[in-house]
KELOGU-536746 format. One line per 3 residues: their letters; for each residue z, y, x of C-alpha. Coordinates in steps of 0.1 Angstrom, whole numbers. Each point is the difference from the previous one (the first is absolute). Layout:
BEGIN
a) Z,Y,X ~ ...
***
This chain:
BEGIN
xxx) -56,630,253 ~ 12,-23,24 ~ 28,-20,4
xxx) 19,-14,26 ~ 16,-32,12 ~ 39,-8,13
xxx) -11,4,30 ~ -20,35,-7 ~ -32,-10,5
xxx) -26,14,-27 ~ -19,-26,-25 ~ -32,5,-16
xxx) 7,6,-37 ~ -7,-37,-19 ~ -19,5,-37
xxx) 20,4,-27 ~ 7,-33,-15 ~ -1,13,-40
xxx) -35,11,8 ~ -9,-35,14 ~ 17,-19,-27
xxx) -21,24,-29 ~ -30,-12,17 ~ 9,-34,3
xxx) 3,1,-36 ~ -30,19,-7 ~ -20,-20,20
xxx) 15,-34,-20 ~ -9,19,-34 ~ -38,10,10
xxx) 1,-42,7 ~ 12,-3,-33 ~ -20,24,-19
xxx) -34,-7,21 ~ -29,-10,-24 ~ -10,-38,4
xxx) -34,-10,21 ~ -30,8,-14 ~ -8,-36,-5
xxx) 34,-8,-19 ~ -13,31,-23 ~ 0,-10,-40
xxx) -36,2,-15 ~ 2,-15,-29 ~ 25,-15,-23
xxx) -12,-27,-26 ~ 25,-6,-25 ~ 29,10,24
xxx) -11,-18,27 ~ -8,26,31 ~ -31,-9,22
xxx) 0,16,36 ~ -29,12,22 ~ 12,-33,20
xxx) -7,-18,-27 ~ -37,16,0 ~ -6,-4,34
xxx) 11,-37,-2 ~ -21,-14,-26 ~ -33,23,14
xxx) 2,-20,28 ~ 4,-28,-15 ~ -26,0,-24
xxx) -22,12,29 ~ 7,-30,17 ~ -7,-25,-30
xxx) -30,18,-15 ~ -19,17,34 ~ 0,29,-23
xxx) 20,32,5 ~ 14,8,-36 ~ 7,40,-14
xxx) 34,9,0 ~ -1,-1,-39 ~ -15,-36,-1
xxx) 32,-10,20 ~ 22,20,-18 ~ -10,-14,-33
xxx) 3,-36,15 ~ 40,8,6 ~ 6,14,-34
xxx) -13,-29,-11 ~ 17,-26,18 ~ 30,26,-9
xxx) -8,-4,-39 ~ -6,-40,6 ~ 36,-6,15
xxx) 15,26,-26 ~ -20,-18,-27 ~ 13,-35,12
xxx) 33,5,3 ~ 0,16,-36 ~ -10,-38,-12
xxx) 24,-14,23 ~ -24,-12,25 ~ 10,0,36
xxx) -18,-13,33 ~ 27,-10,28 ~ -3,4,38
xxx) -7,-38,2 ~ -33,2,-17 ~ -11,34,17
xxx) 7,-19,36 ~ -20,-27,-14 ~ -29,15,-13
xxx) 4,23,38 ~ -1,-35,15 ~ -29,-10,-19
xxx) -20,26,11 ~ 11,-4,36 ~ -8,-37,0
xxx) -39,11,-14 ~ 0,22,38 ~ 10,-36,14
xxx) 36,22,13 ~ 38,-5,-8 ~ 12,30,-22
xxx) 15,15,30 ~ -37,-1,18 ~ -13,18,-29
xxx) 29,19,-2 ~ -4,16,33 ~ -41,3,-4
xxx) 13,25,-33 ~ 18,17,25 ~ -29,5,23
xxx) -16,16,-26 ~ 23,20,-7 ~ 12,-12,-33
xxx) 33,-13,-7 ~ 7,-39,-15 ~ 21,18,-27
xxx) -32,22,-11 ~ -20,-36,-2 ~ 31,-19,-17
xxx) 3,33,-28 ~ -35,1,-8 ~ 5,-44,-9
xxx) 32,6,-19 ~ -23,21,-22 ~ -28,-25,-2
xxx) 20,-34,-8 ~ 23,21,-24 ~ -30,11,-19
xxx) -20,-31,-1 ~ 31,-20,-13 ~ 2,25,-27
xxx) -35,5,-11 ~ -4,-42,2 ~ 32,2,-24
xxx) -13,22,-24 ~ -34,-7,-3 ~ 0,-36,6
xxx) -20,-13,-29 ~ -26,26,8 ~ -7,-13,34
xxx) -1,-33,-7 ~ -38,-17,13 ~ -11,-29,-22
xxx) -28,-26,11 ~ -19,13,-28 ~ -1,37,16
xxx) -8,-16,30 ~ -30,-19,-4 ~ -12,34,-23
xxx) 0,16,31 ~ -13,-25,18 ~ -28,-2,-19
xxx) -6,40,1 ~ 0,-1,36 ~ -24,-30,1
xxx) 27,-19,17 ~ 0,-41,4 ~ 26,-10,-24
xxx) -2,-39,15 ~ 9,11,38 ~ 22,-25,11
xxx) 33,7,17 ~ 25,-22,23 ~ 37,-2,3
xxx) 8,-12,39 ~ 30,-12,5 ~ 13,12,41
xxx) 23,-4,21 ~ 10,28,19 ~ 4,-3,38
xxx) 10,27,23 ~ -1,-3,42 ~ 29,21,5
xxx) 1,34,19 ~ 40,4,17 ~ 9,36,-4
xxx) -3,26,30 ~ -27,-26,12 ~ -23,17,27
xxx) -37,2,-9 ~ -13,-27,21 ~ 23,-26,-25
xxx) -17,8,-32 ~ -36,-7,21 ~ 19,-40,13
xxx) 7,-1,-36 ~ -28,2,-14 ~ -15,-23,18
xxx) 30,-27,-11 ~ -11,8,-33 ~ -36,-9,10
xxx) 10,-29,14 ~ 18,-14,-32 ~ -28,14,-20
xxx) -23,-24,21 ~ 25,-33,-2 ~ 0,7,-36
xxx) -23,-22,-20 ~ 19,-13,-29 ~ 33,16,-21
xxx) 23,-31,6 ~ -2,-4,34 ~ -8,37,8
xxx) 33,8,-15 ~ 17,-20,18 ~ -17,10,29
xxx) 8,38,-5 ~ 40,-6,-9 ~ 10,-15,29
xxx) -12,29,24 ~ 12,26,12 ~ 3,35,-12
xxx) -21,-15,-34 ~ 12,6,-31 ~ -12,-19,-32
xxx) 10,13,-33 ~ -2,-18,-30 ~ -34,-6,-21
xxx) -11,26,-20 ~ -28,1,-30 ~ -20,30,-2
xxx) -34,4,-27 ~ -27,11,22 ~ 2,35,-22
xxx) 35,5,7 ~ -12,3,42 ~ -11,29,21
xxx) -44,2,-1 ~ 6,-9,39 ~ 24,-34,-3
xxx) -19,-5,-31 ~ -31,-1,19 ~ 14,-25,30
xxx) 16,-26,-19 ~ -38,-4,-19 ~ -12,-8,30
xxx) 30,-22,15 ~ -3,-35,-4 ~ 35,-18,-13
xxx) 24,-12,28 ~ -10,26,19 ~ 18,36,14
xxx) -12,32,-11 ~ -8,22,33 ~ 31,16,13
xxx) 7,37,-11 ~ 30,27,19 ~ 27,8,-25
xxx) 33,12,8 ~ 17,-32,9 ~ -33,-16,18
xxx) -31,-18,-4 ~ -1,-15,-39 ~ -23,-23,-10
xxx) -7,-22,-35 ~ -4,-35,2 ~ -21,-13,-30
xxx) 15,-26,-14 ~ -12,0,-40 ~ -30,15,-16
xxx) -11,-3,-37 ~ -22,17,-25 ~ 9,30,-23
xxx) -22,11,-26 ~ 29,19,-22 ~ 6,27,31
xxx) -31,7,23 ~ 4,30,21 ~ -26,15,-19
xxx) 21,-3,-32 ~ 31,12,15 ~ -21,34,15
xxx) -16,4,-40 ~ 39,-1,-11 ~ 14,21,23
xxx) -23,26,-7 ~ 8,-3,-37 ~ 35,2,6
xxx) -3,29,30 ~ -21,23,-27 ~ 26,-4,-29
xxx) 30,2,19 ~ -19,32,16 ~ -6,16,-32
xxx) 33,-8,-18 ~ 19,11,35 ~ -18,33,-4
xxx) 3,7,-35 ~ 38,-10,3 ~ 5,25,29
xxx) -14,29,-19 ~ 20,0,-29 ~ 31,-1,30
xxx) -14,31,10 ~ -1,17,-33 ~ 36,1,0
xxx) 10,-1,35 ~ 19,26,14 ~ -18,14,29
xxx) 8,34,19 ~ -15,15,33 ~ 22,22,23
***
């Protein structure tokens, strides 16, 4: 029907405003009542704690990424309930791992990609895996190796003696002599939000300096009063405790002399050698022998360990 104004003219009839209110609200309570994303979706909940197809989709990319090998949904599901079961398992002992030591082992692993976290925070992204996935899957690592290490320590524990048993198995040298190098680290500095073309003029400064540099005491003296040069203070590393590649370098470097420059985050870093001395108590070829020993135990206790967890875990799969 229609109605008419004061002035008698007719108006189109407006919608009743009860009906529009009732859909209003219906339209808030289907919101409300809407079942979450597929990718929010609970799979699987290990001793209460829920793991979401996100969660799945997360860590297949990510071990992708690490391994070049695409894992079966099970294999990646059984890698959460473990790190579930870890945590869980930790905290029952009272073992925690803070944010601090997550972001450092992140930065670690950032620094290995010669990036800042945020550079290798934004490659994750790329990829299309979140920091957060990276920084769970660590909290489950360091927790469990501080807790394994805890309890089994006396197991894992190399001596010499099992050492030079292996050596000898393997037909290893047990005489190959190591060095501890004492460097000084010296970095031609990069500014931030530099254009391309500076990193290139600086490393050919560090060239340069690399060139004038023929003895530590005058070489360091040299390289501290430049500019953009940063010289931390001496460090001693054993020739096993050094990357194959910088192991490799200093052999060859002769001391009072720079180490070829390399690109890291900040800039160009190079070692000056300033100290080198014989080490026949910790070859590189001893240290590998007793890192294997110790990889295999922890290995086989870690396993054993995380078996009997799963005896008794809770585990249920929507």
């Amino acid at each position: 029907m229609m109605e008419r104004t004061m002035s008698g003219q007719r108006r189109k009839p407006q919608p009743n405003r009860v009906w529009i209110a009732g859909a209003l609200v219906a339209a808030a309570f289907a919101v409300l009542v809407a079942p979450a994303p597929a990718r929010a979706q609970v799979v699987v909940i290990a001793n209460g704690s829920p793991i979401t197809e996100l969660d799945i989709s997360q860590r297949s990319k990510l071990i992708a990424t690490s391994t070049r090998k695409t894992p079966t949904r099970q294999e990646v599901i059984n890698e959460l309930i473990d790190d579930r079961l870890k945590i869980a398992k930790a905290k029952y002992y009272g073992l925690d791992v803070g944010d601090k030591e997550v972001d450092n082992a992140f930065e670690n692993m950032a620094q290995r990609q010669r990036m800042t976290p945020a550079q290798f925070g934004q490659m994750l992204e790329r990829s299309g895996i979140s920091p957060a996935a990276l920084k769970a899957r660590l909290k489950a690592q360091i927790v469990w190796t501080q807790m394994v290490r805890g309890r089994f320590g006396s197991s894992l524990q190399v001596g010499d003696a099992d050492v030079a048993n292996a050596m000898r198995a393997a037909n290893t040298p047990e005489n190959v002599t190591g060095y501890v190098y004492t460097l000084y680290p010296i970095t031609v500095i990069i500014p931030n939000g530099s254009a391309p073309g500076i990193a290139d003029a600086k490393r050919r400064e560090a060239e340069n300096l690399r060139s004038r540099f023929n003895s530590c005491d005058s070489g360091i003296r040299l390289a501290r009063g430049l500019r953009d040069v940063a010289v931390r203070e001496p460090v001693t590393r054993s020739s096993s405790d050094l990357p194959d590649q910088l192991r490799d370098v200093l052999a060859r470097l002769e001391i009072g002399r720079l180490s070829t420059p390399e690109a890291t985050p900040q800039g160009w870093q190079m070692f000056a050698l300033c100290g080198k001395r014989e080490n026949q108590t910790d070859s590189p070829a001893k240290k590998e022998i007793r890192e294997k020993l110790f990889n295999e135990r922890y290995e086989a206790e870690s396993k054993k360990f995380l078996e009997d967890i799963r005896k008794s875990a809770m585990i249920e799969y929507k």
